[in-house]
C-alpha positions in Angstrom: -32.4 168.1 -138.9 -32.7 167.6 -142.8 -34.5 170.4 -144.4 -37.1 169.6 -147.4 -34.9 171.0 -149.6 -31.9 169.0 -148.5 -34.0 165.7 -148.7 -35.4 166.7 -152.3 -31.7 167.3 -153.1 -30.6 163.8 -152.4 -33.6 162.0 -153.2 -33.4 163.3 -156.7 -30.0 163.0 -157.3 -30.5 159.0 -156.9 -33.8 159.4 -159.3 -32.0 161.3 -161.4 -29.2 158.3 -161.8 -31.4 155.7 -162.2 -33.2 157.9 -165.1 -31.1 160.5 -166.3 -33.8 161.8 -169.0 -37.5 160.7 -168.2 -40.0 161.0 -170.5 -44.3 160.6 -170.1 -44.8 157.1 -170.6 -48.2 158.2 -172.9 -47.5 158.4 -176.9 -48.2 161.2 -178.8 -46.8 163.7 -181.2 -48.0 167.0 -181.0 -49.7 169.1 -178.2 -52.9 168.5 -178.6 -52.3 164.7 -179.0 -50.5 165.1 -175.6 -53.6 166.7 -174.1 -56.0 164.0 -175.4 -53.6 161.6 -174.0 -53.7 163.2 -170.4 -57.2 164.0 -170.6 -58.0 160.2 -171.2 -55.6 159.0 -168.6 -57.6 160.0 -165.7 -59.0 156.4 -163.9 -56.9 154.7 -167.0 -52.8 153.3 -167.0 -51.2 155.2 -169.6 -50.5 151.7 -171.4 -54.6 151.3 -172.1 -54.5 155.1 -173.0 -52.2 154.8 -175.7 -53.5 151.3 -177.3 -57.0 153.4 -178.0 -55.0 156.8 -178.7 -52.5 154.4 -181.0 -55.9 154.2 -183.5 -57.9 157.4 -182.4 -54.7 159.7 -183.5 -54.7 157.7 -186.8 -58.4 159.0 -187.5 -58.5 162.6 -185.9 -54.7 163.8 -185.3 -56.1 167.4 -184.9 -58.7 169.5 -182.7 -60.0 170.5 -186.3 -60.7 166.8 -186.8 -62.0 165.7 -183.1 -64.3 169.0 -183.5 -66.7 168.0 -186.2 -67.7 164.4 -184.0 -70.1 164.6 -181.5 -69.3 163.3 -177.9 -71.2 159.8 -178.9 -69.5 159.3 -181.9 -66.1 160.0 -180.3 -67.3 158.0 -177.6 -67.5 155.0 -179.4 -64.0 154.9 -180.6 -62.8 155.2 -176.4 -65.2 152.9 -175.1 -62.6 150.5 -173.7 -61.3 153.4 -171.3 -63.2 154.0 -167.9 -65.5 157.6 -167.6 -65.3 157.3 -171.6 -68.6 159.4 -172.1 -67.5 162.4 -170.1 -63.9 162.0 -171.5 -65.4 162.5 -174.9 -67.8 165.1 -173.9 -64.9 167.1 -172.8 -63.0 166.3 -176.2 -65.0 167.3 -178.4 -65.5 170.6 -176.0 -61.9 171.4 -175.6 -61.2 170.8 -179.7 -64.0 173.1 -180.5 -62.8 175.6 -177.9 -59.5 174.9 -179.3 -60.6 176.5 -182.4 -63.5 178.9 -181.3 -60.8 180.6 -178.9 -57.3 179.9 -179.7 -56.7 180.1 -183.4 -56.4 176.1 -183.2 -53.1 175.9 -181.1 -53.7 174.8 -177.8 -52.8 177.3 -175.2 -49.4 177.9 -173.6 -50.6 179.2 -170.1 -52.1 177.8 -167.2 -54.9 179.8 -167.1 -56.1 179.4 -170.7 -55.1 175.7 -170.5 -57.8 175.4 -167.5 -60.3 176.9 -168.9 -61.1 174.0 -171.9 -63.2 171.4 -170.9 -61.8 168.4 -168.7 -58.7 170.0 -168.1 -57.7 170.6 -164.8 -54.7 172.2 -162.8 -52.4 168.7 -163.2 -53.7 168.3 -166.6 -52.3 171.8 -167.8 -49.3 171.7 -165.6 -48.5 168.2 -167.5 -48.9 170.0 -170.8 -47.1 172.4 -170.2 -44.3 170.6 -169.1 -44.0 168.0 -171.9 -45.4 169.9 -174.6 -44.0 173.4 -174.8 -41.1 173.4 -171.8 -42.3 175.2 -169.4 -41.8 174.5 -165.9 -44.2 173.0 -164.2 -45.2 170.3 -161.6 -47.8 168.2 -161.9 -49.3 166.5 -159.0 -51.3 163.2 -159.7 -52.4 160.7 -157.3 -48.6 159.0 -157.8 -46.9 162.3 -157.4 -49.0 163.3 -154.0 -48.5 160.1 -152.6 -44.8 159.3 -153.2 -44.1 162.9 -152.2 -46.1 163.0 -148.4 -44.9 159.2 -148.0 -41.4 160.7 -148.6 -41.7 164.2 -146.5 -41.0 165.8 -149.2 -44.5 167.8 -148.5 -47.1 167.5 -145.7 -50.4 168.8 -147.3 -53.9 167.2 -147.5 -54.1 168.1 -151.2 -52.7 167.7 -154.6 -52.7 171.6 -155.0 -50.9 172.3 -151.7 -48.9 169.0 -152.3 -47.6 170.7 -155.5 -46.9 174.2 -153.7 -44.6 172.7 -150.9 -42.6 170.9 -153.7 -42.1 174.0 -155.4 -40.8 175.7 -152.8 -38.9 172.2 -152.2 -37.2 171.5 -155.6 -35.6 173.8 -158.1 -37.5 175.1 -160.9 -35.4 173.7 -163.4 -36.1 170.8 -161.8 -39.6 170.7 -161.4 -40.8 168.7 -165.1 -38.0 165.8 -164.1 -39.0 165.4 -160.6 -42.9 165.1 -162.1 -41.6 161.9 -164.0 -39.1 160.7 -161.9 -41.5 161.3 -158.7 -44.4 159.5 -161.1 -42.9 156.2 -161.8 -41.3 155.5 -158.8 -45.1 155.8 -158.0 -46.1 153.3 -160.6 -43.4 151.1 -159.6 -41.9 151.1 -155.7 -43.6 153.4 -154.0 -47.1 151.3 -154.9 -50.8 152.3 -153.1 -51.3 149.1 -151.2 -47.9 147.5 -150.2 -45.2 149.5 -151.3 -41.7 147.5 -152.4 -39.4 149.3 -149.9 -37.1 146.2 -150.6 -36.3 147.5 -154.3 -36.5 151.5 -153.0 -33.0 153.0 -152.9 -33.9 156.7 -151.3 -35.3 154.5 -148.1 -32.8 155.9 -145.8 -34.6 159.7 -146.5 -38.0 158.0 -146.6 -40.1 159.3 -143.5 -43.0 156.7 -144.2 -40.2 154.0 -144.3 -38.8 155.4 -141.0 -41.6 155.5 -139.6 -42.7 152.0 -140.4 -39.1 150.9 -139.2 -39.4 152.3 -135.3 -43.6 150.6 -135.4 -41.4 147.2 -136.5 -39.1 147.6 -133.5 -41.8 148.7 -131.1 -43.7 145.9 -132.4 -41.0 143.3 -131.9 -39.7 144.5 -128.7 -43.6 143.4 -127.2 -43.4 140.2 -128.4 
């Protein structure tokens, strides 16, 4: 029987051909621009986040800047995006945090990344990640449900998701597999009707496997 760490192996390696260096699909240029960008992500596509972040980067590229609005004036300029009041509430809280706590460098730890406003475990984990190169693996909603769909974990939440992967894939490999595990999310391995037709690690896939034996079942009544 195939261990986790035996599937992980091979399922990456086929990732990893397809995309031998992938990147975050959001735009941004320094830390904190990253962390706006994640922040404003959440019920958004990454290609909204960065047409508003394309202009609200032009106006405040730094916490220093973001910290002088108030949440409605930032509010206005990320209208477009959905929950755009308590994104900028938590803006304009984690820029002035930013600078009341940190000396105006956003945080390089989990723990102080977690404690700013709107930033939660997958938000720091993503930071961390992209923005300073630490290892890290962030579990969103793509991530948890490409990896349970693949048996790559068996856990009811993001958080437990994220600790069997660990334990799964090798740290050096864990800010890859986030991206590679992400858009194979945003692209095969969809919510509603995944494309199994255009998914080349279906042969490890235990969802697909699954769905296979139901099919036969299925057509053996008929």
């Amino acid at each position: 029987m195939t261990t986790r760490k035996e599937k992980a192996e091979k399922i990456l390696a086929v990732l990893q051909e397809e995309n031998p260096e992938p990147v975050s699909e959001l735009n941004f240029d320094t830390p904190w621009q990253l962390l706006v960008a994640v922040i404003l992500s959440a019920q958004s596509t990454d290609k909204q986040v960065n047409k508003v972040t394309a202009n609200l980067f032009a106006k405040y590229p730094s916490p220093q800047d973001m910290a002088e609005l108030t949440p409605e004036e930032l509010a206005e300029d990320i209208k477009s995006l959905g929950l755009f009041r308590n994104k900028a509430k938590h803006l304009v809280g984690a820029a002035r945090a930013i600078l009341d706590q940190h000396g105006g460098e956003v945080p390089r730890t989990l723990a102080k990344l977690q404690s700013l406003p709107g930033v939660g475990r997958k938000t720091a984990n993503v930071v961390l990640a992209n923005a300073f190169g630490v290892p890290a693996l962030a579990v969103d909603t793509h991530v948890f449900r490409v990896a349970n769909r693949l048996g790559l974990a068996k856990a009811k939440t993001p958080e437990e998701t994220e600790k069997q992967l660990s334990r799964a894939i090798p740290r050096s490999l864990w800010a890859d597999a986030h991206h590679w595990l992400i858009l194979h999310g945003r692209y095969i391995c969809v919510a509603r009707k995944p494309r199994c037709f255009r998914c080349p690690v279906t042969q490890w896939c235990s969802w697909y496997q699954k769905e296979q034996k139901s099919s036969l079942k299925r057509g053996a009544k008929l």
